[in-house]
C-alpha positions in Angstrom: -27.1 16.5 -15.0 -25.3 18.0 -12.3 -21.2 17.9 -12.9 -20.4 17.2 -9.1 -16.6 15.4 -10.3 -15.8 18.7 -12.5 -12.2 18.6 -12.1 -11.7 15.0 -10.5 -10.1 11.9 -11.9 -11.3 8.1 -11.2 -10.1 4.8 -11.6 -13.1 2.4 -12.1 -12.0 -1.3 -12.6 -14.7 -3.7 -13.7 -15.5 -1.1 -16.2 -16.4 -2.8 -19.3 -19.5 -4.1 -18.8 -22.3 -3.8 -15.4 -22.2 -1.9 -12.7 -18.5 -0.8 -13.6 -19.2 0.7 -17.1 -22.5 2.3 -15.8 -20.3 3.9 -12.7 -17.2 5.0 -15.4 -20.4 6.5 -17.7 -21.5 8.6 -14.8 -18.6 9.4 -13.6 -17.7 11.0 -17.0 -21.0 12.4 -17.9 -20.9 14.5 -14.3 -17.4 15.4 -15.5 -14.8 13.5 -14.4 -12.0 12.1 -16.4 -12.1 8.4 -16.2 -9.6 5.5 -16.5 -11.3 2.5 -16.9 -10.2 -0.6 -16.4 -10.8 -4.0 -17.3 -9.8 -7.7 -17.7 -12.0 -7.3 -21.1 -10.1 -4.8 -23.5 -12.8 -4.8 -26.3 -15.8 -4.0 -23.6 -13.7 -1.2 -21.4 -12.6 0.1 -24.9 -16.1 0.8 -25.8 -17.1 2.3 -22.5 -14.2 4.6 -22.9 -15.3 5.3 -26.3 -19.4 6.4 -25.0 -17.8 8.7 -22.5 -15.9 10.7 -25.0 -18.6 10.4 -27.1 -20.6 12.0 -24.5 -18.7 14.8 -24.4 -16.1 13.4 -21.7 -12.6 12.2 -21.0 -11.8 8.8 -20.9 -9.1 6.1 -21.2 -8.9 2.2 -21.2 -6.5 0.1 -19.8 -6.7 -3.5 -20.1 -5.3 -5.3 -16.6 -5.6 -8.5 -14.5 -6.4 -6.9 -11.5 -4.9 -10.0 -9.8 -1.3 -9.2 -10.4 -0.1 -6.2 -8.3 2.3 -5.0 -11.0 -0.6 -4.3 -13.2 -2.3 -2.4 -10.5 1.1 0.0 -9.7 0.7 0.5 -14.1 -3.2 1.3 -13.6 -2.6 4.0 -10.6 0.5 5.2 -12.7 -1.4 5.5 -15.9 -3.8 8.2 -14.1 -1.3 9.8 -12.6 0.6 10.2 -15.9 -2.3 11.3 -17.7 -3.7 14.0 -15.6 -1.9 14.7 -12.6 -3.3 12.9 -10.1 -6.0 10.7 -8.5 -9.1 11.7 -6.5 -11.4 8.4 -6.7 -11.0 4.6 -7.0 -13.7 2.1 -7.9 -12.9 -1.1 -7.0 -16.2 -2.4 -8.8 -14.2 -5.6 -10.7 -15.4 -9.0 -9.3 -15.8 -12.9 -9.5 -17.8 -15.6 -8.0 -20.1 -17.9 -8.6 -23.1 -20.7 -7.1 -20.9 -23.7 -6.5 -21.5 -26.4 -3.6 -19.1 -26.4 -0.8 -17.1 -29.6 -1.4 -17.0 -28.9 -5.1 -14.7 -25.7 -4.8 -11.8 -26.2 -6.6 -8.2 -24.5 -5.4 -8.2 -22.6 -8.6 -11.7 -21.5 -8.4 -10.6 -20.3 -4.6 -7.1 -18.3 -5.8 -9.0 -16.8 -8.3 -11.9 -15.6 -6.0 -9.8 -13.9 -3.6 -7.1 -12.6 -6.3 -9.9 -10.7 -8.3 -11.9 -9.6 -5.1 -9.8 -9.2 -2.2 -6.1 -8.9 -3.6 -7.0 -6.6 -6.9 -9.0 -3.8 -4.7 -5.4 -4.3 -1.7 -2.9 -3.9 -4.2 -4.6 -0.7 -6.1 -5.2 0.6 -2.9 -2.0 0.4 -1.8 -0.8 2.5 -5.2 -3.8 4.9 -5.3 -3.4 6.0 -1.4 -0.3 8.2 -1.6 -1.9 10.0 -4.5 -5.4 9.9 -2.9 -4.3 11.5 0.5 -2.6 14.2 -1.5 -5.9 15.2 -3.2 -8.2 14.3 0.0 -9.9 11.8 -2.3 -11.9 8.3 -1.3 -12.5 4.5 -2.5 -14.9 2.9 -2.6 -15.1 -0.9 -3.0 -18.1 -2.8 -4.1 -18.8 -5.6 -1.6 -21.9 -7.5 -1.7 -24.9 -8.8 0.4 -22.5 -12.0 0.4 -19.9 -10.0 2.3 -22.8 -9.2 5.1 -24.5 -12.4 5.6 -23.6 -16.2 4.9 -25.3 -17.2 1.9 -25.5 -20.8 0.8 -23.5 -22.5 -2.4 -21.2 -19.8 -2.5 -18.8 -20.4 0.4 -15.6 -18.7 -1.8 -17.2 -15.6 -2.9 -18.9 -15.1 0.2 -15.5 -15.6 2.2 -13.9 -13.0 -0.2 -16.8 -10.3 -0.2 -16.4 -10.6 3.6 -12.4 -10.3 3.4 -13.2 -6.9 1.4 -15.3 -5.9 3.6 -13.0 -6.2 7.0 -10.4 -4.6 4.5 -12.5 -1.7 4.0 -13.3 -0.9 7.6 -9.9 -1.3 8.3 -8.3 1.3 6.2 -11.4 3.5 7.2 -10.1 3.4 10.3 -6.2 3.5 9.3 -6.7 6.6 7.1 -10.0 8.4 8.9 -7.8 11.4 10.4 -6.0 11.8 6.9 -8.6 13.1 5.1 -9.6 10.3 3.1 -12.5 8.2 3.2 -13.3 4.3 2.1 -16.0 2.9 2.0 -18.2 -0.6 0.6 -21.0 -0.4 -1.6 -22.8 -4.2 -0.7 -25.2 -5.0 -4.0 -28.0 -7.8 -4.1 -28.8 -9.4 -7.0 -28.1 -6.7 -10.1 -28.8 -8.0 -13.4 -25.4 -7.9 -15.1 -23.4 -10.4 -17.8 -21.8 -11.3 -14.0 -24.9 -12.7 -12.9 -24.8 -15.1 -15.3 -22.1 -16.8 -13.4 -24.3 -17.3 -10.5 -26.2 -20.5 -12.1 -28.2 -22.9 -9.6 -26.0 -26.1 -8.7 -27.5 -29.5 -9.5 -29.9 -30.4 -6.7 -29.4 -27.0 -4.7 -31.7 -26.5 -2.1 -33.4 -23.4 -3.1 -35.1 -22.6 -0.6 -31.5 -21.8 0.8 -30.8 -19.8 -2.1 -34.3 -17.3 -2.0 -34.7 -17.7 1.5 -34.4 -13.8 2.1 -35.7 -12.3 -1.6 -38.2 -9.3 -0.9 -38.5 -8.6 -4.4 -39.2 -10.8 -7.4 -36.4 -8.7 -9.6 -33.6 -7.5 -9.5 -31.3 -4.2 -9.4 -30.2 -2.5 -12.9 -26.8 -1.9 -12.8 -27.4 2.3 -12.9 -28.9 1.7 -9.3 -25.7 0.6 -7.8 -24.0 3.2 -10.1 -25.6 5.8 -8.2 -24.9 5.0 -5.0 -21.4 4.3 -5.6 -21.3 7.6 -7.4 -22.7 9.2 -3.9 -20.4 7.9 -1.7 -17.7 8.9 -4.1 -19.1 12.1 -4.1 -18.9 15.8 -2.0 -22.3 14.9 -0.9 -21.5 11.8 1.4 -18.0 14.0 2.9 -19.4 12.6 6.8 -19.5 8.7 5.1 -16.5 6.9 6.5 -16.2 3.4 6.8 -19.7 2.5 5.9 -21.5 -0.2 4.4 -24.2 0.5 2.1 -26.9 -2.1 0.8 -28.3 -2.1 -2.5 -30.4 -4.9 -2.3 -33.8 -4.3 -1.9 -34.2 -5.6 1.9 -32.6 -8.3 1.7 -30.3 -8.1 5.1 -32.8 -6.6 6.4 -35.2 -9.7 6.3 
């Protein structure tokens, strides 16, 4: 495998399980040292564990990616550890099928605390260190973050927040050096999918109205495009949004 993050250090939340731990496994087999993070300790243990078992460098930090202190401690855990900061993964997320007028206020805080506020406040920390190394971020939006998508009026509003944040510090930060950019997955089969069970008397032609495929994404397929963009290779991607989603905005 080629080692194109020889010498670079990442920050990949969402790490212990998904498309998180198979991102923080790439990362550190094509030789990057990797802090993961995660809201799980046992799981982003483990995946620190396979990387250095692999042959890599790893840590695990267990964080609530909600709370901006915790964020500052994740950026300045890296920092402490090796010097610096070159990449940040903001692959953690939450959401859910629920109907409209059944959101709950905490269901809404905690949609937009794990999706929108977590990947803000670590941005905010990682960006000094990140323009002094020329480095990038990329956040992991979703299909919901592109199009409305029915039963899901929270996560979609959040996906959509992250993704006007991350054109917006594109923008903000394009003649610095530094690049940010959204990774936008379709349907991945993940524990997190699990969370997207089909309301009681759901319409579902709403829900499969724009399906191309009957199956869905393995995690390692939105692991690689994350670790593209991340990448030397995608230097000219600024500000982009990238479906992984088998044609489904496209439909």
């Amino acid at each position: 495998m080629t080692q194109r993050f020889s010498g670079k250090i990442a920050l990949v939340t969402g790490a212990a399980s998904g498309m998180g731990q198979a991102t923080a496994l790439r990362m550190g087999r094509e030789g990057a040292r990797v802090l993961c993070a995660d809201i799980n300790g046992a799981g982003v243990q483990a995946t620190a564990r396979a990387i250095a078992d692999a042959g890599g460098e790893a840590l695990a930090a267990t964080a609530d990616i909600g709370d901006p202190a915790q964020c500052r401690a994740l950026v300045d855990q890296a920092v402490q550890a090796w010097g610096g900061l070159d990449m940040l993964c903001n692959v953690a997320g939450f959401g859910g099928l629920t109907p409209m007028q059944a959101e709950t206020p905490e269901t809404w805080q905690r949609m937009f605390a794990v999706n929108v506020h977590g990947p803000f406040y670590l941005s905010q920390a990682a960006l000094p260190h990140l323009l002094a190394r020329r480095g990038n971020i990329v956040n992991v939006a979703s299909t919901a973050g592109l199009m409305g998508q029915a039963y899901m009026a929270a996560y979609t509003a959040s996906k959509h927040a992250l993704v006007g944040l991350t054109r917006a510090m594109a923008v903000e930060f394009g003649r610095q050096g530094i690049r940010i950019n959204a990774v936008c997955p379709g349907g991945t089969a993940t524990p997190f999918l699990q969370h997207f069970t089909v309301p009681d008397n759901a319409a579902l032609d709403l829900i499969g109205r724009l399906s191309l495929r009957p199956d869905y994404a393995a995690p390692e397929d939105i692991a690689n495009m994350i670790c593209f963009v991340a990448s030397a290779e995608a230097e000219f991607v600024n500000g982009s949004l990238i479906s992984v989603d088998g044609g489904v905005v496209a439909a």
